[in-house]
N, C-alpha and C positions, 0 to 999 in steps of 0.2 A: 191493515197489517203492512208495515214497513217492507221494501223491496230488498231481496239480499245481496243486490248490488253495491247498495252502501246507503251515503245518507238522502235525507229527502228531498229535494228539491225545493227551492226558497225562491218566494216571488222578488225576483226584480225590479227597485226602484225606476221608475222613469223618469226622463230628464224632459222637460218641459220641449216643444220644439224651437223656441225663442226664449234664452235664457237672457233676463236683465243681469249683469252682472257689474252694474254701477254700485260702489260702497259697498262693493263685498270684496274677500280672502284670498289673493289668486296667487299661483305658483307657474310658471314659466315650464313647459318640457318638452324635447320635441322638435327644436328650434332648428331652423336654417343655419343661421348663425348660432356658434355654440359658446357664445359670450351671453346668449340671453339664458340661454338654459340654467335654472335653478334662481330665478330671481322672485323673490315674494313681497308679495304688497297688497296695498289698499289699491283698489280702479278709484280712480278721481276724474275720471271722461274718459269718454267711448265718442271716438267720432267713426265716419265710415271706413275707416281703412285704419285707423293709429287705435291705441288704447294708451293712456298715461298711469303710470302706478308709481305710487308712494310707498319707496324699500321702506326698511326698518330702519335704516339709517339715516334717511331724511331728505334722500335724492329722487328725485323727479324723474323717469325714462319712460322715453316713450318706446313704442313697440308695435313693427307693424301687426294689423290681425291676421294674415293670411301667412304668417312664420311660423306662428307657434299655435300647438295644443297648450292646454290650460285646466291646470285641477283648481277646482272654484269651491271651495267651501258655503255650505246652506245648510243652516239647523245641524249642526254638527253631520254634514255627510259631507264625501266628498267625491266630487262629479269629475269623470272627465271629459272636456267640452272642448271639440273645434273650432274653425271660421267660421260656420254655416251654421252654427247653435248660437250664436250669440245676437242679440238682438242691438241695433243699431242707431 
């Protein structure tokens, strides 16, 4: 019997502790710099400190990883993943 509180309560995806997010969907948010915020692209390398992403326009940026949070699209969800989630 459902609680009269409201609705029921829905299991939480979990995010891997080490997400590869090489050739996946990323979105900028969050950022130090608020020039980076809102920029989306393809990851094309992940080194230890930088991420480079290919906008939709066709430009190259690189970005450091310890600036920004980052929603990462996987099987149509969408994650949001810090420095410390992302594997290297």
């Amino acid at each position: 019997m459902p609680s009269k509180r409201g609705r029921r309560r829905t299991k939480k995806s979990r995010i891997p502790h080490r997400l590869n997010i090489l050739y996946r969907f990323v979105e900028c948010v969050d950022c130090r710099n608020r020039y980076c915020n809102g920029i989306k692209g393809l990851v094309i390398d992940v080194t230890k400190t930088n991420i480079k992403i290919l906008t939709i326009f066709g430009d190259i940026v690189i970005i450091p990883i310890d600036e920004c949070r980052y929603y990462v699209r996987i099987n149509n969800r969408e994650f949001l993943v810090n420095s410390r989630q992302i594997a290297k």
